[in-house]
Jmol script that loads the backbone (N, CA, C; Angstrom):
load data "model"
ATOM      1  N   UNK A   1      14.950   8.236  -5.333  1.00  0.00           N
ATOM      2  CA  UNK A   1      13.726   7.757  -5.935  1.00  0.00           C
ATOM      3  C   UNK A   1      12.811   7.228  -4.826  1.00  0.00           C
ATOM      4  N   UNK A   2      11.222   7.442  -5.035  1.00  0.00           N
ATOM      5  CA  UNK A   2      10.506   7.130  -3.603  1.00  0.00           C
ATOM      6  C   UNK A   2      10.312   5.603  -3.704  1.00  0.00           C
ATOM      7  N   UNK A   3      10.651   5.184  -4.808  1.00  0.00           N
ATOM      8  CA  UNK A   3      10.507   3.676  -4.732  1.00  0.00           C
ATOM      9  C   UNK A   3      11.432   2.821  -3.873  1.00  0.00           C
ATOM     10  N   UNK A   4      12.687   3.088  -4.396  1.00  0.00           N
ATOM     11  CA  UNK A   4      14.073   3.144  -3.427  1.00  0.00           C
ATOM     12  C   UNK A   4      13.659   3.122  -1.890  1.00  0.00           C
ATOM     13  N   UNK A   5      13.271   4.531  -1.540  1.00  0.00           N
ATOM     14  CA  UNK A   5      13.082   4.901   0.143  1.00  0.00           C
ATOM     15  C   UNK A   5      11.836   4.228   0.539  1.00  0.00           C
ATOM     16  N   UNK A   6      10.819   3.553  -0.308  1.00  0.00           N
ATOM     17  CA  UNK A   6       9.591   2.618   0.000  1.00  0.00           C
ATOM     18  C   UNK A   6      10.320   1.390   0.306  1.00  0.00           C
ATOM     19  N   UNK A   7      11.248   0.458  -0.306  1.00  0.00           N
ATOM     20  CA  UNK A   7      11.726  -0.454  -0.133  1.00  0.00           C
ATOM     21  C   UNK A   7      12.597  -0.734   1.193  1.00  0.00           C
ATOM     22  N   UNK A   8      13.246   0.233   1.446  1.00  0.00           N
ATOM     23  CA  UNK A   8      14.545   0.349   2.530  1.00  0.00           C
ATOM     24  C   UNK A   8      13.543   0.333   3.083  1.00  0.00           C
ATOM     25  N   UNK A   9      12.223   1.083   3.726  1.00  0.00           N
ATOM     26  CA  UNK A   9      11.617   1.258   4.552  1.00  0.00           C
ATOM     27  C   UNK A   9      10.453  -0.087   4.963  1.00  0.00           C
ATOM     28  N   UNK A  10      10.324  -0.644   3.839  1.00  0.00           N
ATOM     29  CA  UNK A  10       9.201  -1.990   3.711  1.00  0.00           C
ATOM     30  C   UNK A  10      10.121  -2.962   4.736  1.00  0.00           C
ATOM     31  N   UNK A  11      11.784  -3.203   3.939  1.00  0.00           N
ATOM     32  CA  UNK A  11      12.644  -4.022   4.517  1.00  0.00           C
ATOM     33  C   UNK A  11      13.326  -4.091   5.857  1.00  0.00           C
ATOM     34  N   UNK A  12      13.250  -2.820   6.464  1.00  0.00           N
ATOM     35  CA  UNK A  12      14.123  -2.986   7.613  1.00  0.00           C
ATOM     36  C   UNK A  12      12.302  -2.621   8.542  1.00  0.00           C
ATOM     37  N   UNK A  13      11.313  -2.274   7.925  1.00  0.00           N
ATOM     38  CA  UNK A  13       9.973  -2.666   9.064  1.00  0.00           C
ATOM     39  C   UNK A  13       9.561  -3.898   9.151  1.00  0.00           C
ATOM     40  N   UNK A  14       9.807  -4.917   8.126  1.00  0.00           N
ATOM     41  CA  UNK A  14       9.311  -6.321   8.546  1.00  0.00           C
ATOM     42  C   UNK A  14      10.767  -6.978   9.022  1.00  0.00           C
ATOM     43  N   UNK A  15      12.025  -6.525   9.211  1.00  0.00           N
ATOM     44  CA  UNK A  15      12.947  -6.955   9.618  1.00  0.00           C
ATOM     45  C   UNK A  15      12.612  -6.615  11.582  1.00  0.00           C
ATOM     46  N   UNK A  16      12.011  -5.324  11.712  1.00  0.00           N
ATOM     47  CA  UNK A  16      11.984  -4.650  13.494  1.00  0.00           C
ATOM     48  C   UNK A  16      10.234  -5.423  13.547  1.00  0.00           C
ATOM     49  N   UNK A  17       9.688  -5.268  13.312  1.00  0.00           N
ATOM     50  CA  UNK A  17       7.858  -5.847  13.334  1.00  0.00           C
ATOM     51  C   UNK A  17       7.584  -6.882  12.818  1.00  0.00           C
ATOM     52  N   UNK A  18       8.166  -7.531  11.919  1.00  0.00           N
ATOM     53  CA  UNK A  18       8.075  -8.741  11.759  1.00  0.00           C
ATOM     54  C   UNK A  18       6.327  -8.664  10.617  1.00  0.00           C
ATOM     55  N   UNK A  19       6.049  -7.702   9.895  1.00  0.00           N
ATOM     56  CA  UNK A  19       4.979  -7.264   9.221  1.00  0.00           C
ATOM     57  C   UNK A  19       5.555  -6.210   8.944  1.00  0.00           C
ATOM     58  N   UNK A  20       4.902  -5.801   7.696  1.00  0.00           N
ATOM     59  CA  UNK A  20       4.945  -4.726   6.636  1.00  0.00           C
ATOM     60  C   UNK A  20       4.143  -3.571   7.518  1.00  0.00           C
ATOM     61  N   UNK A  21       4.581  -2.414   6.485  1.00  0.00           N
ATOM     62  CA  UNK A  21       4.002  -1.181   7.515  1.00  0.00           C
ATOM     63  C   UNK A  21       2.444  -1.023   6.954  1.00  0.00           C
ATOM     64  N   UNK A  22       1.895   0.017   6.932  1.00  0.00           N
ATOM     65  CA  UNK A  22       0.505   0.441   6.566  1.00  0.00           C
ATOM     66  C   UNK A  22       1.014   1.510   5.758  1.00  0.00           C
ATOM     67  N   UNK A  23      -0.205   1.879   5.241  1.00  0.00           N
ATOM     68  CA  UNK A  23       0.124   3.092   3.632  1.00  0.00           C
ATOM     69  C   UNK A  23       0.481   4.302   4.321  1.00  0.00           C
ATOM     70  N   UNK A  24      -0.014   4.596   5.746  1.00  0.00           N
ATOM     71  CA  UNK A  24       0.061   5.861   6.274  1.00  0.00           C
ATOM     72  C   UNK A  24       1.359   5.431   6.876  1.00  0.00           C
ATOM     73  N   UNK A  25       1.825   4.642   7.156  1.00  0.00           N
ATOM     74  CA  UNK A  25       3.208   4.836   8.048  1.00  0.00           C
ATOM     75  C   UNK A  25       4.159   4.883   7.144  1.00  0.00           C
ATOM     76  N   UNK A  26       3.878   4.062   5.582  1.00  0.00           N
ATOM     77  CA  UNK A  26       4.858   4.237   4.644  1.00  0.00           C
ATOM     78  C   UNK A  26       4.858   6.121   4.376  1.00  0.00           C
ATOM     79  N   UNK A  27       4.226   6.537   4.183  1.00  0.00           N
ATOM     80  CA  UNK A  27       4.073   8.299   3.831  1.00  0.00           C
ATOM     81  C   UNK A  27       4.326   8.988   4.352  1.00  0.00           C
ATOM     82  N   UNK A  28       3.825   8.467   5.857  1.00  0.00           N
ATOM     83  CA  UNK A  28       4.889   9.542   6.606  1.00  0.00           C
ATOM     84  C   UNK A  28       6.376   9.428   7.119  1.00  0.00           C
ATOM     85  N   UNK A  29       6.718   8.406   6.998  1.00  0.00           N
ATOM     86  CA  UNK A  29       8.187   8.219   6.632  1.00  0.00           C
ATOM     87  C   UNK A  29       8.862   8.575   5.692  1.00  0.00           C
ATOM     88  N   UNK A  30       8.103   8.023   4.348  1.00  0.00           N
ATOM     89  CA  UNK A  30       8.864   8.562   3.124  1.00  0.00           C
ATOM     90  C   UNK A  30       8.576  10.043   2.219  1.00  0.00           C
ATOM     91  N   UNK A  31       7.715  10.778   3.300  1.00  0.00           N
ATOM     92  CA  UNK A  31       7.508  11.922   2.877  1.00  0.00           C
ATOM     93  C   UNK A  31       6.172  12.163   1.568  1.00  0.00           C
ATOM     94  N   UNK A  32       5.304  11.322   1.643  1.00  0.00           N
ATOM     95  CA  UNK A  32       3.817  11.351   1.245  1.00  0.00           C
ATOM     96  C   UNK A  32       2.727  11.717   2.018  1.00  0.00           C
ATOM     97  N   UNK A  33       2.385  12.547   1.025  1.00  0.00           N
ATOM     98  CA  UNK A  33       1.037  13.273   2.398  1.00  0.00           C
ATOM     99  C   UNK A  33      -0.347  12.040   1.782  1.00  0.00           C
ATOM    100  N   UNK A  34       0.073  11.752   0.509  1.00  0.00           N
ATOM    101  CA  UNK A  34      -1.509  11.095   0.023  1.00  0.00           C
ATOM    102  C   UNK A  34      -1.338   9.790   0.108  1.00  0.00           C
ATOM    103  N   UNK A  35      -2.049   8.720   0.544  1.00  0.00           N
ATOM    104  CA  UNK A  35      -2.162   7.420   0.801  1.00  0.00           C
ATOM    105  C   UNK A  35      -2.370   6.819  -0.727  1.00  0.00           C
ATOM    106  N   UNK A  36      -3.039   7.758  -1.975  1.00  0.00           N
ATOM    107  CA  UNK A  36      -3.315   6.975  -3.124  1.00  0.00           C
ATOM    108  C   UNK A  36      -1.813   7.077  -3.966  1.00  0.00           C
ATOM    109  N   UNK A  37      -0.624   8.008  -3.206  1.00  0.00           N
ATOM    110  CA  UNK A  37       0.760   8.095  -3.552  1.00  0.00           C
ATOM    111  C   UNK A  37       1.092   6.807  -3.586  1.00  0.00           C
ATOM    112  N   UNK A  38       1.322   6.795  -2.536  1.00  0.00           N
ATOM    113  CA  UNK A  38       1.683   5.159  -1.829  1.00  0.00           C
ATOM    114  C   UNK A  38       1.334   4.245  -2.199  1.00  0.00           C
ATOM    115  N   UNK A  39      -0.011   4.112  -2.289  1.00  0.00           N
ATOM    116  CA  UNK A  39      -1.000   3.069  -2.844  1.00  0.00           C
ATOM    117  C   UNK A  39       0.178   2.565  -4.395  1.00  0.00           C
ATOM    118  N   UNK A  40      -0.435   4.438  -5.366  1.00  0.00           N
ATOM    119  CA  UNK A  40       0.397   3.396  -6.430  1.00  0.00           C
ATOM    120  C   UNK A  40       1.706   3.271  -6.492  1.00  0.00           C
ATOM    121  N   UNK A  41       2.672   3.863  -5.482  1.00  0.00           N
ATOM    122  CA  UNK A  41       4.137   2.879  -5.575  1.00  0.00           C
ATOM    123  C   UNK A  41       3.906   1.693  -5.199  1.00  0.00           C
ATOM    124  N   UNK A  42       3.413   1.093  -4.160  1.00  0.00           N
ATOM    125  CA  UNK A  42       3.319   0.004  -4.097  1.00  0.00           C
ATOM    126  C   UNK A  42       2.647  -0.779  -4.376  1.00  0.00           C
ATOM    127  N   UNK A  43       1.897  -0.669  -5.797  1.00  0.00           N
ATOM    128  CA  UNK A  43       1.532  -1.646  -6.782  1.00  0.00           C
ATOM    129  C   UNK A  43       2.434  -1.239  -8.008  1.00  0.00           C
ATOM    130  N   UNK A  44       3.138  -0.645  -8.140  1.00  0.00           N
ATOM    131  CA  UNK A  44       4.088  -0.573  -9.177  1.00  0.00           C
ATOM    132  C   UNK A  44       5.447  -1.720  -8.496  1.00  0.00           C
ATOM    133  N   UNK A  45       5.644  -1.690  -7.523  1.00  0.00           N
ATOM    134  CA  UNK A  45       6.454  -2.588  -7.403  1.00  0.00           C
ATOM    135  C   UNK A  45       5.861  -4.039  -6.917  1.00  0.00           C
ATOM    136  N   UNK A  46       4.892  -3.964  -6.361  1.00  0.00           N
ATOM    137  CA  UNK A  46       4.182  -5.172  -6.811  1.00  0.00           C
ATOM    138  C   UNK A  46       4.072  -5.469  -8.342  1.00  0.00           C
ATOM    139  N   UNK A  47       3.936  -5.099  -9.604  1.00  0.00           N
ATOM    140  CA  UNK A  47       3.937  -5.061 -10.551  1.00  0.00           C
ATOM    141  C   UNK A  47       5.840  -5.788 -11.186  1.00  0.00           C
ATOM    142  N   UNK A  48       6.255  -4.966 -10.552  1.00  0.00           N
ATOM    143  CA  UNK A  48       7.887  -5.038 -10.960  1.00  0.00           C
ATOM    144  C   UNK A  48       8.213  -6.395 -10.209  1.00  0.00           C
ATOM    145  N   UNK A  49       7.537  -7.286  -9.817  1.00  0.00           N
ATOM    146  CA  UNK A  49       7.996  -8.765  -8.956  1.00  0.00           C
ATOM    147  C   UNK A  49       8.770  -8.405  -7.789  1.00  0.00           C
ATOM    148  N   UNK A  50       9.034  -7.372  -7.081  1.00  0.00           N
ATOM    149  CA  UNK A  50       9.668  -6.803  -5.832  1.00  0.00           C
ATOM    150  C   UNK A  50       9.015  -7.270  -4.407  1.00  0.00           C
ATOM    151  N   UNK A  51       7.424  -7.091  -4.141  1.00  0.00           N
ATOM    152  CA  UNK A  51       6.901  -7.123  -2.984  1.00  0.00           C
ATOM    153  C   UNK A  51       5.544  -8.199  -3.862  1.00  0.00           C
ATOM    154  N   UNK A  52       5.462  -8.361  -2.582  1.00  0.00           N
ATOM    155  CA  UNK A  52       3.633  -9.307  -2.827  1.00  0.00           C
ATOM    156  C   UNK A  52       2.853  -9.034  -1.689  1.00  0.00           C
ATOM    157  N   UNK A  53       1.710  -9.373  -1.474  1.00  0.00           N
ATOM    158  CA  UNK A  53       1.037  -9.397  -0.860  1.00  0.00           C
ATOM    159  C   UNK A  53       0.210 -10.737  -0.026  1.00  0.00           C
ATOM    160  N   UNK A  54      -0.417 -10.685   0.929  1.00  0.00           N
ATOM    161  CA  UNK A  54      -0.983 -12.201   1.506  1.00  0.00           C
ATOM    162  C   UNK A  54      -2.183 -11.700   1.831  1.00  0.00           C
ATOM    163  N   UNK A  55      -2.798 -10.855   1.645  1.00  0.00           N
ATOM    164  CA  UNK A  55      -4.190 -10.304   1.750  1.00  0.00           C
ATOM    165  C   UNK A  55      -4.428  -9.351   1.232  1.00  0.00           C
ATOM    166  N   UNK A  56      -5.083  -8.257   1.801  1.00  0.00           N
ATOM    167  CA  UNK A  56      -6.019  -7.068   1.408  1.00  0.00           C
ATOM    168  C   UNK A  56      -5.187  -5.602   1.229  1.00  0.00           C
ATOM    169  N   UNK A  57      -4.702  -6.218   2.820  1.00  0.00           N
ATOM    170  CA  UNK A  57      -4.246  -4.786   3.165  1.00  0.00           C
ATOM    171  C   UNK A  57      -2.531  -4.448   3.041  1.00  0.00           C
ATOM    172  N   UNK A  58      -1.661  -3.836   2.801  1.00  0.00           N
ATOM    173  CA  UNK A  58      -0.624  -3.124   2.443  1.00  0.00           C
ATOM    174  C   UNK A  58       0.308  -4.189   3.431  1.00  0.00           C
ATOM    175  N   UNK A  59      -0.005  -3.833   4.589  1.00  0.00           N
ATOM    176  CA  UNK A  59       0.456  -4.332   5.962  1.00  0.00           C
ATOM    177  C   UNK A  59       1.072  -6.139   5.822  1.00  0.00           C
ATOM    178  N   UNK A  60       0.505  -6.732   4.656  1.00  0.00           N
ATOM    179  CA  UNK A  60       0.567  -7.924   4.710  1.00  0.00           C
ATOM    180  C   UNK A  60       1.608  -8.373   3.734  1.00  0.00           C
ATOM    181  N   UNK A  61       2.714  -7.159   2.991  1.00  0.00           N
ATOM    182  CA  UNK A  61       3.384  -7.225   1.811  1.00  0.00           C
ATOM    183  C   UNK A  61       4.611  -8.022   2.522  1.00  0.00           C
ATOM    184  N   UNK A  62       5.398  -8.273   1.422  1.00  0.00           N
ATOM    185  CA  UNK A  62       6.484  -9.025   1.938  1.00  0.00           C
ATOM    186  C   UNK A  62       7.072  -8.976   0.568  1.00  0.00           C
ATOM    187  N   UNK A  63       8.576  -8.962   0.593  1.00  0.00           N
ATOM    188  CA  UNK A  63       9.444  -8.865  -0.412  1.00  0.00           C
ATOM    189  C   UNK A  63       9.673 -10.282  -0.910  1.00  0.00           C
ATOM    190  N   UNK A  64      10.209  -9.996  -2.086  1.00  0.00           N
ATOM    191  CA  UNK A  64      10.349 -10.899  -3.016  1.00  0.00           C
ATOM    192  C   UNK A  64      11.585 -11.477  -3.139  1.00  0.00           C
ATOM    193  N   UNK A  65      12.242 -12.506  -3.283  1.00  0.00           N
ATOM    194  CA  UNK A  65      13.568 -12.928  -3.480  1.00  0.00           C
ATOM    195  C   UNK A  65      13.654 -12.120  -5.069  1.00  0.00           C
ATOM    196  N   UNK A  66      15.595 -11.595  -5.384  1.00  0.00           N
ATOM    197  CA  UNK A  66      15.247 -10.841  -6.878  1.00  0.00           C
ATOM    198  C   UNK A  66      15.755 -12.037  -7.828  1.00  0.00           C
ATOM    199  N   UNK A  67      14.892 -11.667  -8.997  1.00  0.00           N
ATOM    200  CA  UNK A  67      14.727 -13.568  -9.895  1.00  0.00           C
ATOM    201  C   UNK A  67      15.847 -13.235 -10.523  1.00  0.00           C
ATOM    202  N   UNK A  68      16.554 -14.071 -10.541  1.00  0.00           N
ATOM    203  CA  UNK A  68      17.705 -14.518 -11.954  1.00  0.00           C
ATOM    204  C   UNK A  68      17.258 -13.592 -13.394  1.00  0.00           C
ATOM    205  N   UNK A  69      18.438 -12.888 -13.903  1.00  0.00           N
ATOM    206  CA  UNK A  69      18.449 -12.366 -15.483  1.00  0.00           C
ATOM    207  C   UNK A  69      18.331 -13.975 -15.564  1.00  0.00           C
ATOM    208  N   UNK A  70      16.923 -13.234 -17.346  1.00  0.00           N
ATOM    209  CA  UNK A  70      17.129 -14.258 -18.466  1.00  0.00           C
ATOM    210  C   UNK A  70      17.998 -14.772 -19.190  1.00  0.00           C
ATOM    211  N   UNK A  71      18.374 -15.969 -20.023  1.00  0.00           N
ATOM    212  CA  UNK A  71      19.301 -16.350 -20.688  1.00  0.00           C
ATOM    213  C   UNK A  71      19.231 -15.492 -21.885  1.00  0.00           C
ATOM    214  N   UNK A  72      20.526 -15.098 -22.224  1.00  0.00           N
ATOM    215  CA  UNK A  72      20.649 -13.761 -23.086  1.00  0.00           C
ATOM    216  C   UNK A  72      20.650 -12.845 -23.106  1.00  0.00           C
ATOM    217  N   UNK A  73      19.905 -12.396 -21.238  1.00  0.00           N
ATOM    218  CA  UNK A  73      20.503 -10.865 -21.752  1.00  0.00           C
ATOM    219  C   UNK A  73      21.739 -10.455 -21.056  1.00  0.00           C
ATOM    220  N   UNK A  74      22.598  -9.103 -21.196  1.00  0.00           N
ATOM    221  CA  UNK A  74      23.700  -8.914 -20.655  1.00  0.00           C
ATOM    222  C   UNK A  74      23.635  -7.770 -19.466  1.00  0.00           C
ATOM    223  N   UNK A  75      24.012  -8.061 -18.602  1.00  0.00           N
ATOM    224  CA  UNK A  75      23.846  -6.687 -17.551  1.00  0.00           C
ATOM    225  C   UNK A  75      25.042  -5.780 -18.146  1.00  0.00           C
ATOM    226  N   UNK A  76      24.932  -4.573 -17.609  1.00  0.00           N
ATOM    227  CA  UNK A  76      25.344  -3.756 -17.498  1.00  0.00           C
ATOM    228  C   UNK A  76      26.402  -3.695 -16.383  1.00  0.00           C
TER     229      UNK A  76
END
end "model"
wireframe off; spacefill off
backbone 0.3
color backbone group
């Protein structure tokens, strides 16, 4: 899933750079030719509480600690 290979790739670039990548370095890594690809995976997982942002640009994302299941429901 490219969301999957967006993440591994978000996480181990601010782990070596110490900053998030740019939309074009995410694509051509994860095999996107279009930047508005990218764009919307990574507001879908911005959406999903995964990554955030500290400004404008892509470059400034940073992952999310993952929140606690609600009371009641059951994992799988």
């Amino acid at each position: 899933m490219q969301q999957e290979a967006i993440m591994r790739l978000v996480r181990s670039w601010i782990i070596e750079h110490g900053e998030g990548p740019t939309i074009r370095q995410i694509g051509a890594r994860v095999g996107l030719s279009s930047t508005s690809s990218v764009a919307y995976q990574l507001a879908q997982l911005e959406k999903q509480g995964l990554i955030s942002r500290t400004g404008c640009d892509w470059s400034s994302c940073r992952l999310e600690p993952p929140k606690p299941p609600r009371p009641g429901l059951r994992s799988r």
